[in-house]
C-alpha positions in Angstrom: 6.6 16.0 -93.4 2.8 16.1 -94.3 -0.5 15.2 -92.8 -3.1 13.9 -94.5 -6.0 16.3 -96.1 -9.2 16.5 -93.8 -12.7 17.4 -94.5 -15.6 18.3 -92.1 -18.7 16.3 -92.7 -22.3 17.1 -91.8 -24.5 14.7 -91.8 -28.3 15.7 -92.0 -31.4 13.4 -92.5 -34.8 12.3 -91.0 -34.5 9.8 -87.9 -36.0 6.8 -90.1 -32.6 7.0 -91.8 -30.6 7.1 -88.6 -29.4 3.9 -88.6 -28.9 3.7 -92.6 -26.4 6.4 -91.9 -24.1 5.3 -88.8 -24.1 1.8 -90.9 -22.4 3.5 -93.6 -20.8 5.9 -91.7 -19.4 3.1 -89.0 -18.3 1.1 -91.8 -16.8 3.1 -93.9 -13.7 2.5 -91.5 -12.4 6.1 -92.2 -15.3 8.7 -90.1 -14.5 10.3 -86.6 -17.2 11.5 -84.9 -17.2 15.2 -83.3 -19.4 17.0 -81.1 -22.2 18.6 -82.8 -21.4 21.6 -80.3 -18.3 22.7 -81.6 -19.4 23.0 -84.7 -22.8 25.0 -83.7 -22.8 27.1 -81.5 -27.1 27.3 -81.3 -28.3 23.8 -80.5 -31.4 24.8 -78.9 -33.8 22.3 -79.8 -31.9 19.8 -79.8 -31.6 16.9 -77.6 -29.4 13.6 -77.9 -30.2 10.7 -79.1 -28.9 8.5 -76.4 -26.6 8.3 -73.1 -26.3 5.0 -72.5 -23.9 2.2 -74.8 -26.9 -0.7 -74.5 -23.8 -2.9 -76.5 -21.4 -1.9 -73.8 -23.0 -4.7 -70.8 -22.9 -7.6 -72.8 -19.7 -7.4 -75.1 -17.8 -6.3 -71.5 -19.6 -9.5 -70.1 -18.7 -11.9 -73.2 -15.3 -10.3 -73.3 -14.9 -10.9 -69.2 -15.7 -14.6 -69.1 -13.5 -15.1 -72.9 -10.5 -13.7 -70.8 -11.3 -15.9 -67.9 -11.3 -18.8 -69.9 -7.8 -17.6 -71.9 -9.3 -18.0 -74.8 -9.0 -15.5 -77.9 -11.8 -15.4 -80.5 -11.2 -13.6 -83.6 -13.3 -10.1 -85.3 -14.4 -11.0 -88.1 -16.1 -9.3 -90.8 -20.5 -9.6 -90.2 -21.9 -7.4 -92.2 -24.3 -9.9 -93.4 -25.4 -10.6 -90.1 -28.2 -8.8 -88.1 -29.7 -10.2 -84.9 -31.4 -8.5 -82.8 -30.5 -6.5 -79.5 -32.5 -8.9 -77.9 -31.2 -11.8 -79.5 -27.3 -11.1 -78.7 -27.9 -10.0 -75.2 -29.4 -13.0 -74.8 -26.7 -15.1 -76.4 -24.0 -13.5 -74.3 -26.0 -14.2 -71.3 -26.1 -17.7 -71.9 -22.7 -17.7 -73.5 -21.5 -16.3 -70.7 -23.0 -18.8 -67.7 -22.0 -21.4 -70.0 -18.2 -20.6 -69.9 -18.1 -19.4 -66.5 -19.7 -23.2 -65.3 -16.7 -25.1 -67.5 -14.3 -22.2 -65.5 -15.7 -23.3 -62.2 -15.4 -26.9 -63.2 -11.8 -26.4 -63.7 -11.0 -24.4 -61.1 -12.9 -26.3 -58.6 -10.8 -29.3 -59.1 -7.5 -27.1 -59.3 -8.1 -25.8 -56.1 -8.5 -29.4 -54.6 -5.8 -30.5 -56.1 -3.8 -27.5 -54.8 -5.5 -28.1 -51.4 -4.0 -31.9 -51.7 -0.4 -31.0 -52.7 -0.3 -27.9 -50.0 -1.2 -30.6 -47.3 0.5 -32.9 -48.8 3.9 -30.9 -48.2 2.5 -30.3 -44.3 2.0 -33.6 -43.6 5.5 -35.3 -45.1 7.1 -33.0 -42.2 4.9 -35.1 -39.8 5.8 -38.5 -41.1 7.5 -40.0 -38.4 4.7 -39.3 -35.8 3.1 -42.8 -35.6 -0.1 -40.6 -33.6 -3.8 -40.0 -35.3 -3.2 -36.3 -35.2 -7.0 -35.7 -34.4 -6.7 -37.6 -31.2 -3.9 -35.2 -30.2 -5.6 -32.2 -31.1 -8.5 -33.2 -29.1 -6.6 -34.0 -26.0 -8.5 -32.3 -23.2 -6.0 -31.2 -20.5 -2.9 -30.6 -23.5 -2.8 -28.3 -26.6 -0.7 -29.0 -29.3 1.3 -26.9 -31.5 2.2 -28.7 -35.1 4.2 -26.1 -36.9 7.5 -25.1 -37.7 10.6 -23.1 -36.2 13.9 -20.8 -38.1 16.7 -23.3 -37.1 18.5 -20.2 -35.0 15.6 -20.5 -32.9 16.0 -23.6 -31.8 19.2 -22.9 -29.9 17.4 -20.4 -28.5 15.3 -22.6 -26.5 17.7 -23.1 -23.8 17.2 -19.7 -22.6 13.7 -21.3 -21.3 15.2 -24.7 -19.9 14.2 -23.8 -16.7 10.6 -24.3 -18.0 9.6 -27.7 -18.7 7.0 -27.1 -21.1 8.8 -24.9 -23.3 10.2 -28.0 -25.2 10.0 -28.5 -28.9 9.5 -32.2 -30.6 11.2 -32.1 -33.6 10.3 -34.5 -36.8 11.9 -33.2 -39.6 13.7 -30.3 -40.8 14.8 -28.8 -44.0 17.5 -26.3 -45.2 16.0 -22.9 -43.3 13.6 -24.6 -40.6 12.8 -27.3 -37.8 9.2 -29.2 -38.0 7.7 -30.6 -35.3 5.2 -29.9 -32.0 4.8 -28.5 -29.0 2.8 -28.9 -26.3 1.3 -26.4 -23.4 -1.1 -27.3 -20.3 -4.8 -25.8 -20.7 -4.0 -23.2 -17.7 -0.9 -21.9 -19.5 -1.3 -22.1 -23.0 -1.3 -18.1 -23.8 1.8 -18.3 -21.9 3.6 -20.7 -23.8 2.1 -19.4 -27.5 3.4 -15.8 -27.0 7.3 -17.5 -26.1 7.0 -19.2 -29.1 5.6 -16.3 -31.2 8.7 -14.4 -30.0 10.3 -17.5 -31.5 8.9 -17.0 -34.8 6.9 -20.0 -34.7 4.8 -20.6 -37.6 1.8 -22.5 -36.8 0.0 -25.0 -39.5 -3.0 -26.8 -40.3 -2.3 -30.2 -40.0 -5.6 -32.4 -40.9 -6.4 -35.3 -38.8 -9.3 -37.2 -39.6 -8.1 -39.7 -37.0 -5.2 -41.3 -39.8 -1.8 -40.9 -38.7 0.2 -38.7 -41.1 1.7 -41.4 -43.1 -1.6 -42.8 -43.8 -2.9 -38.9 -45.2 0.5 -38.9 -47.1 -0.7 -42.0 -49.0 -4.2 -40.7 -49.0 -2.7 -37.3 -50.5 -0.8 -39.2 -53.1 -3.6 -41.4 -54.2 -6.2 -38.3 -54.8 -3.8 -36.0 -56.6 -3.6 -38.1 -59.5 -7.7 -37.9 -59.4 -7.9 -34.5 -59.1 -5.2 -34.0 -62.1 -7.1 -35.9 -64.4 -10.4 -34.1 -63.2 -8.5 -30.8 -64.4 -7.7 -32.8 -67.3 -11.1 -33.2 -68.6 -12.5 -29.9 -67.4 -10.1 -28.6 -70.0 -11.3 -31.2 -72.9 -15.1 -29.9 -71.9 -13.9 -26.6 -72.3 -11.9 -27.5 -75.7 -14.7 -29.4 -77.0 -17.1 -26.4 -76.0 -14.9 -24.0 -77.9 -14.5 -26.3 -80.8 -18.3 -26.8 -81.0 -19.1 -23.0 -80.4 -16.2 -20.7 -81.4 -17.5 -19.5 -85.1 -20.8 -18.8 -83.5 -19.0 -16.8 -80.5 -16.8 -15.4 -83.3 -19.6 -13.5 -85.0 -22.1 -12.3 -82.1 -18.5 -11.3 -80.3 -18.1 -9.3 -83.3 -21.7 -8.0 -84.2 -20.9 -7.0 -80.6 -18.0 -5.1 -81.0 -19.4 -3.7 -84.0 -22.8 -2.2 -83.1 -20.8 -0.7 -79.8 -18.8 1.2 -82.2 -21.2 2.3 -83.7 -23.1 3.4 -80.7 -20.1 5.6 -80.4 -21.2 7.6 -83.1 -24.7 7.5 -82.3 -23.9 9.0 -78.8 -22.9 11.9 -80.4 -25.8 12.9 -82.9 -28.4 15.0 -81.8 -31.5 14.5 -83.0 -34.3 18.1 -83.5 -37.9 16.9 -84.1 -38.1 14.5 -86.9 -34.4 15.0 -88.2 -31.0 14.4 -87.1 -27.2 15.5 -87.2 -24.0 14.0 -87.2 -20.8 15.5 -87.4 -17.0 14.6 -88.0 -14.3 14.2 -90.1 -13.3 12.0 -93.1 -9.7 12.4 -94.7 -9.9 14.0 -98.5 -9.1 10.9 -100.4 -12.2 8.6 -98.9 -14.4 11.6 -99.2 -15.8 10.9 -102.7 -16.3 7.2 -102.1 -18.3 7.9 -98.7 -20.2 11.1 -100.4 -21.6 8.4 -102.7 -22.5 5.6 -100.3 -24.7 7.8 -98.3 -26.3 9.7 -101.0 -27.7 6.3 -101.6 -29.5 6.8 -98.7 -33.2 8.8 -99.0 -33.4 12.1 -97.1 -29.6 12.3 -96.1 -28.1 16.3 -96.6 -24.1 16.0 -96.5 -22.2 19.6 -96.2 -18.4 19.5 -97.0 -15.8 21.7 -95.9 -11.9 21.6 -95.8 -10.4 21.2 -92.5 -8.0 24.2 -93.1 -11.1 26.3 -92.9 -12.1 25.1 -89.8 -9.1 25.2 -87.7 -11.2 26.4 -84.5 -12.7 22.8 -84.4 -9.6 21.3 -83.9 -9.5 18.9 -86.9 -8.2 15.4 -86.0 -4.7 14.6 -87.6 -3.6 11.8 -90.1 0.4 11.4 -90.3 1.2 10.3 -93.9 4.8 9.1 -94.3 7.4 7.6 -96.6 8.4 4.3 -95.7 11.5 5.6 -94.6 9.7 7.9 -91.8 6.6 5.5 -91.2 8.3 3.7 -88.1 9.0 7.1 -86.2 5.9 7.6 -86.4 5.9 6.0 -82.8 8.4 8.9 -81.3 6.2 11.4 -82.9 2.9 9.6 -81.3 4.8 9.7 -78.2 5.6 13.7 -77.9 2.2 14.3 -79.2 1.1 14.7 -83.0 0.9 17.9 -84.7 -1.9 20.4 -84.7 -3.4 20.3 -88.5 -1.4 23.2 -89.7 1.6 22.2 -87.6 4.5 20.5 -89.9 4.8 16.7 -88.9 8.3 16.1 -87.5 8.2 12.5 -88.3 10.6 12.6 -91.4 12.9 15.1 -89.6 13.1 12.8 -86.9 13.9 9.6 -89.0 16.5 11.3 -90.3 18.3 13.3 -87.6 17.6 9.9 -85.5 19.0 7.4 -88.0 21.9 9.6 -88.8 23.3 10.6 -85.2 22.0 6.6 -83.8 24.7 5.7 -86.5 27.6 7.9 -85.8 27.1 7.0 -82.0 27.3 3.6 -81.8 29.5 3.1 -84.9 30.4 -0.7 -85.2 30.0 -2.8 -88.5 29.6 -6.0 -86.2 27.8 -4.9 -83.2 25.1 -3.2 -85.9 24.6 -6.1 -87.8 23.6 -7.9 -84.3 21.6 -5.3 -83.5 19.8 -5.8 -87.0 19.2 -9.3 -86.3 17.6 -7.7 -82.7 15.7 -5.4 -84.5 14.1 -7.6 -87.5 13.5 -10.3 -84.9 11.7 -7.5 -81.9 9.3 -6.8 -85.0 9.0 -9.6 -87.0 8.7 -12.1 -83.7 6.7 -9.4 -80.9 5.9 -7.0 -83.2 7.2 -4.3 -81.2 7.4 -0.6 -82.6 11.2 -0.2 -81.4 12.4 -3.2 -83.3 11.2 -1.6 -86.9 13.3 1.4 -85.6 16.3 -0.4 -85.2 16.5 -1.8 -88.2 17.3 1.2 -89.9 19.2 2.7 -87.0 21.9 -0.6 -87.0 21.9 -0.3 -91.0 23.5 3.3 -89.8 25.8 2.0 -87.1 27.2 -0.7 -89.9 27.8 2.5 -92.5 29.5 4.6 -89.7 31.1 1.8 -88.3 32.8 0.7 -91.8 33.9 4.7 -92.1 35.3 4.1 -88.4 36.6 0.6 -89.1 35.3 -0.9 -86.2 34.3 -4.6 -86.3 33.5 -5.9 -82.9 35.6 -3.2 -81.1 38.5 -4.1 -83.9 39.7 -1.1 -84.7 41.7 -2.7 -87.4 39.5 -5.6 -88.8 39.0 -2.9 -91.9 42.2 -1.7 -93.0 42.5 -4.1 -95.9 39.1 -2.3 -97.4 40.9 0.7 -97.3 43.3 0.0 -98.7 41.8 -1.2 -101.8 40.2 1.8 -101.8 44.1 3.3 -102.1 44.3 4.8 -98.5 47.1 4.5 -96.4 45.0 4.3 -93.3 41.5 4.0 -92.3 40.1 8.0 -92.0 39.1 7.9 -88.4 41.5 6.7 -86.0 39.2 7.2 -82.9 41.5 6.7 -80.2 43.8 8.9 -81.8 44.0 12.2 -79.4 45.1 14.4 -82.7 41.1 12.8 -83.8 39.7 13.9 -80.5 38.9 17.5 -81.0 37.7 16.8 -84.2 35.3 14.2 -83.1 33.8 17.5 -80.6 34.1 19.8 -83.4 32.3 17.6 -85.7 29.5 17.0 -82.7 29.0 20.4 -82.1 28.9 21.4 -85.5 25.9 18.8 -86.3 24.9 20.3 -83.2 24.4 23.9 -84.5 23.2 22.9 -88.2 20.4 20.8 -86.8 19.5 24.3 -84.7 19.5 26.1 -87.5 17.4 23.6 -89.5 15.0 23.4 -86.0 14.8 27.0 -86.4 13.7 27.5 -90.2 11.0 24.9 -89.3 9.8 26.8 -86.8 9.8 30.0 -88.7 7.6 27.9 -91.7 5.3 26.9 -89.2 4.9 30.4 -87.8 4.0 31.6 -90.9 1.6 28.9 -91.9 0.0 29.4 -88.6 -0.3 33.5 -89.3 1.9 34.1 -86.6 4.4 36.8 -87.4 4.9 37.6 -84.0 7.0 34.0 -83.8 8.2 33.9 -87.2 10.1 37.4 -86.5 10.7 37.9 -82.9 10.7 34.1 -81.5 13.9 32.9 -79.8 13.4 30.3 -82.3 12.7 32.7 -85.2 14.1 35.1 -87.3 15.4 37.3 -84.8 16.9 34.5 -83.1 18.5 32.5 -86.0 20.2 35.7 -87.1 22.1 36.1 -83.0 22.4 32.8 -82.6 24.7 32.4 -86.4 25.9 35.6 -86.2 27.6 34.7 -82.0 28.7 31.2 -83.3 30.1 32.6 -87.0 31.8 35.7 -84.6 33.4 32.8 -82.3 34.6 30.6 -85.3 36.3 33.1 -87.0 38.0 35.2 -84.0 39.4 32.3 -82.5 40.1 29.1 -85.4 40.2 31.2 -88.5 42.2 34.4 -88.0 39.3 36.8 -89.5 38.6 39.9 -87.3 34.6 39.2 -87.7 33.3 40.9 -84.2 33.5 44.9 -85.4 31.1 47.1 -83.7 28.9 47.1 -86.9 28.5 43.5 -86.8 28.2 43.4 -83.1 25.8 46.2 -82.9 23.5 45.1 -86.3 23.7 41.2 -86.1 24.2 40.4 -82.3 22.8 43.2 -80.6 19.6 44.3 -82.8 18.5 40.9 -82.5 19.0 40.3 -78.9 16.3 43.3 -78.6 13.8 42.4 -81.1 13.9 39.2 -78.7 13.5 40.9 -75.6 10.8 42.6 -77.0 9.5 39.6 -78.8 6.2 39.4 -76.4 4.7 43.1 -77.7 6.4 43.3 -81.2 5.0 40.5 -81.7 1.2 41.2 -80.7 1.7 44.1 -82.6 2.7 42.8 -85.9 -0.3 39.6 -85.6 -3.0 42.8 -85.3 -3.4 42.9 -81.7 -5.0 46.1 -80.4 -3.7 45.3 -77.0 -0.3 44.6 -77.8 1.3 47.0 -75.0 2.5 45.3 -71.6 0.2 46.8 -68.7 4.1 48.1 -67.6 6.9 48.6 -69.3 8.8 49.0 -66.4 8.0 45.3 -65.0 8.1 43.6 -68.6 11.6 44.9 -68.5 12.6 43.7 -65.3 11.1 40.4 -66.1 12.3 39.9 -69.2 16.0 40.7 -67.9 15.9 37.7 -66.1 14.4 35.3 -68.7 17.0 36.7 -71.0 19.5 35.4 -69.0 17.3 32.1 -69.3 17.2 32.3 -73.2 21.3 32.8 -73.4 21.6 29.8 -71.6 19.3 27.8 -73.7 21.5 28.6 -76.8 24.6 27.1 -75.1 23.1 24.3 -73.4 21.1 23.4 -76.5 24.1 23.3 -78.0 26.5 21.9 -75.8 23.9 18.6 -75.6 25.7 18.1 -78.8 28.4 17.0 -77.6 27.5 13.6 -76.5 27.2 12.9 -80.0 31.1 12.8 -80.1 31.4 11.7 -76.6 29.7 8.2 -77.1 32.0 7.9 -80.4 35.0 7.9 -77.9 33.2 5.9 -75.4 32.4 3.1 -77.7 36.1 2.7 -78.6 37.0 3.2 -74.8 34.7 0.4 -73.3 36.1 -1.8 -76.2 39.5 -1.1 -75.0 38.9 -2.1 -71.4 37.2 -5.5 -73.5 40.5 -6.1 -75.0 42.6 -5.0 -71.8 40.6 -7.9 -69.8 40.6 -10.5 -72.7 44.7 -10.5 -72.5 45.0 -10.6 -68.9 42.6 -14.0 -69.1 45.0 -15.5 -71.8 47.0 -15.0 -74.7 45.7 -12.8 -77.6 43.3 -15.0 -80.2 43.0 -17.8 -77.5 39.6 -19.7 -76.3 39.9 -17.8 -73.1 40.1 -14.3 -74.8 37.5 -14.6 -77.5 35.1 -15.9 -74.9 36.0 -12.1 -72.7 35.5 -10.6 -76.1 32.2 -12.0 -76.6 31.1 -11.6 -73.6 32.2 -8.0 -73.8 30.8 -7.8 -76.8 27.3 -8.6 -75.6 27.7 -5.9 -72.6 28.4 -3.2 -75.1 25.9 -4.0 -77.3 23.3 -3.6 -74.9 24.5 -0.8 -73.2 25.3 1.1 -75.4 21.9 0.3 -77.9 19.5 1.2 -74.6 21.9 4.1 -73.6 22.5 5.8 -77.6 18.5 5.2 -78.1 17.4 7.3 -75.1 20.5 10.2 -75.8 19.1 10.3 -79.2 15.3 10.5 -78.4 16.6 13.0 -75.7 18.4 15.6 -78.6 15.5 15.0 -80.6 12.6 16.1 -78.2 14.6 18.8 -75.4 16.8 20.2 -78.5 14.9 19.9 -81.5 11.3 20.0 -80.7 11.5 23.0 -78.4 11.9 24.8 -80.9 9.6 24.3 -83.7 6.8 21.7 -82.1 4.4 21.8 -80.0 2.9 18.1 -80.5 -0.8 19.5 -79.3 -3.1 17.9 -82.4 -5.9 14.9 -81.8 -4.7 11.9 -83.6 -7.5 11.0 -86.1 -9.2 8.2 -84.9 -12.0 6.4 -86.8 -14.9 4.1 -85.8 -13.2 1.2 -87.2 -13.9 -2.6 -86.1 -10.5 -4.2 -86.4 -10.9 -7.6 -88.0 -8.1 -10.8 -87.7 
């Protein structure tokens, strides 16, 4: 549970050397820029070099019309290439126009081609009429009404019989509506319309072009061929232009992308007459390698200073973890990363995670499936979760083999056992003389992992010079000794016969404590050296802190209680598997097609369940339970100028 070793860099040189400097600097791959400001506090003088990214227009541009056009060029390395600013806004100009004419090439014949197959569904409707549409629509004392009507309206209709004109010709229909015309007299055509709008008449556009609607079908028919292979080789001029053009693309995309990283760091140098400063941070082990580059470089000044000194800047983290921890590195990111002398939780979280995943959904057969899951969600869509997984369901196989559950088969295991000489597997789960012991069990990991959450925080506190929390905290000294001593006082009046609770104990290890708590807020300003460490009044500190006692009491129980899904999902796991098995023998007889298909299917339903439902409980434990009380999660990743190549 470590974060990398940061330093604080200055950069100082004359403005000739400017670029020299962000070069190396940019890429180096392992510098993070920082305000000049919050490292001096007197910049008067100074003024910044720029406001503006000049890279920013044309990489967006070149970047736009690439999307457009679905294509994905690769970063590439280019540090032996150096046009001009000129010369690549230029390029992704003309780059730009190029791609967006071979995009309106192709879309311009798409959207014919959707034109002809949109009319060409309109006018099959209309097949039967033997009419030149456009002569009906440009009838002079008549309008008609091509369009379409919900089948229920058509019964409808003879609520109007009494009307002539409210008459609908019908030429086709299909499952949900009737197609055909209507057709209204010049003086009452509003009339008519707004019966048939309450109708829910849908009106369409049906071309005329004086050609009856059989002869547009077969006019449709021949040009959507046309237009298809007009897609067809708008998308072989795009290929071909890609083909002829993409390494060149490749590196002024990436020069691009480059020099508006590097602009990054410019942005934030300030420059005072002739000379210039840069500031950021550089983790300890690329410090000597990136202290040598730019001493190569005339009239550069570099000023080095460890990050634990300069804990007012806020120095950016770097999580360094063991294989083991590396994937939870992606809960930890989620919370929020540690400040710089905040412990990383990452490794306490792998662990704690992996371990209670596996004792809640304990199954040798469902875990190996959910290996599979896992090694193909990474390996396939590289996605964070499934590297998680994998060592989660390597878990949920161990706890499941101690459980001997095989695909709900409580039993599948008890010839391992006994070659191991047991009479019976160790955890009969459905057992109700196992059930307390399950809760027990849950509760008791329960109040351990407290305990360990609490020594954490009590570390941290006294890495961060904060006596106050180390001592008085709900979470600290003061609170680990109430919380033990009411949970040791409960265990041994009521399961282990040992009159614990005397008035000494009550009074020194329950009591005591409970005050330093209340008074944590003052005790504890006093202790850290504060001068005004006294509450403005005592009376209303009191009063308020009665009531958020009553708040911190409850934390200790519910904190602890959450526990107890642990054992909970153990019993649920075996219960859903029993309802699996109860519906498997009412579809057939036990081992037959019929019941290994309920199984499966069963199988499949508690799998899923139970992997989204046991992930989220866990995460839950791990951030509400755990993290409250030793992290706070309120560091800056560290985040380098770094051009990521493919």
């Amino acid at each position: 549970m470590a974060v990398s070793s940061m330093q604080a860099v200055n950069v100082i040189g004359l403005m000739e050397h400017i670029d020299e400097a962000i070069t190396v600097l940019g890429e180096s791959g392992v510098f993070q820029p920082d305000e000049v400001t919050n490292f001096y506090k007197d910049v008067t003088g100074f003024t910044h070099l720029q406001t503006k990214n000049s890279y920013a227009e044309p990489l967006t541009n070149l970047k736009a019309a690439l999307n457009l056009a679905k294509k994905k060029i690769p970063i590439t390395d280019v540090s032996d290439f150096s046009p001009s600013f000129e010369e690549l806004e230029s390029f992704s100009e003309t780059t730009t126009a190029e791609i967006d004419s071979l995009i309106d090439e192709r879309e311009t014949a798409k959207a014919k081609l959707d034109s002809a197959k949109h009319n060409l569904s309109i006018a099959e409707h209309f097949a039967g009429m033997d009419v030149e549409i456009q002569k009906v629509l440009d009838m002079e004392f008549m309008k008609a009404r091509f369009g379409r009507l919900p089948k229920d309206s058509i019964q409808k209709l003879e609520a109007y019989k009494d009307n002539e004109y409210v008459d609908f010709a019908i030429c086709t229909e299909d499952k949900t509506h009737s197609w055909g015309v209507y057709f209204a007299p010049i003086d009452m055509v509003d009339e008519i319309d707004k019966i048939f709008e309450g109708l829910y008449f849908e009106p369409t556009d049906l071309v005329g072009d004086n050609e009856t609607p059989s002869q547009k079908i077969r006019d449709y028919k021949t040009a959507i061929p046309i237009y298809e292979q007009e897609i067809a080789e708008a998308d072989k001029h795009m290929n071909e232009y890609f083909y002829a053009n993409s390494d060149m693309i490749s590196r002024y995309l990436s020069k691009l992308e480059e020099l508006y990283l590097y602009a990054g760091i410019r942005s934030k140098a300030l420059q005072h007459n002739n000379s210039f400063i840069i500031v950021g941070w550089v983790p300890d082990e690329n410090k000597k390698e990136l202290k040598k580059q730019l001493k190569q470089i005339r009239s550069i000044e570099l000023d080095f200073s460890d990050a634990k000194d300069e804990l007012d800047k806020h120095p950016p983290v770097k999580l360094k973890n063991c294989f083991l921890a590396k994937p939870f590195e992606y809960y930890t990111d989620m919370f929020g990363v540690p400040k710089y002398n905040e412990i990383d939780p990452t490794l306490f979280v792998a662990i704690t995670y992996i371990v209670i995943f596996g004792i809640m959904f304990a199954d040798l057969g469902q875990g190996f499936c959910l290996l599979l899951a896992g090694i193909l969600m990474w390996k396939i869509k590289k996605m964070p979760i499934g590297k998680i997984l994998i060592s989660c369901s390597v878990s949920a196989m161990i706890f499941g083999t101690i459980f001997g559950s095989v695909f709900g088969f409580e039993h599948a295991l008890d010839w391992f056992f006994a070659m191991l000489g047991f009479k019976e597997k160790p955890m009969q789960v459905m057992e109700p003389k196992h059930t307390m012991s399950i809760i027990f069990v849950a509760i008791g990991i329960g109040i351990t992992l407290m305990v360990v959450a609490m020594l954490l925080n009590i570390y941290t506190s006294i890495r961060q010079r904060d006596l106050g929390s180390a001592l008085f905290g709900t979470s600290g000294l003061a609170g680990m000794v109430f919380y033990c001593s009411v949970i040791a006082g409960i265990v041994c009046e009521l399961f282990l016969g040992i009159h614990l609770m005397t008035i000494a104990y009550i009074l020194g290890l329950i009591v005591l404590p409970f005050i330093l708590i209340f008074f944590a807020e003052p005790l504890g300003d006093l202790v850290n050296g504060e001068k005004d460490w006294q509450p403005e009044s005592w009376g209303g500190y009191i009063v308020e802190n009665l009531f958020e006692s009553i708040e911190v009491i409850l934390g200790y129980v519910t904190n602890t209680m959450s526990f107890l899904r642990v054992g909970a999902f153990v019993l649920v796991h075996a219960g859903m598997m029993t309802v699996v098995f109860v519906l498997a023998n009412t579809v057939g007889p036990e081992y037959s097609i019929g019941y290994f298909i309920v199984v499966i299917i069963g199988n499949i339903i508690v799998m899923a369940l139970e992997a989204l439902l046991v992930s989220i409980q866990v995460l839950r434990l791990e951030y509400y339970e755990m993290f409250s009380r030793f992290y706070s999660g309120e560091g800056r990743p560290f985040e380098p100028v770094k051009i990521k190549t493919e």
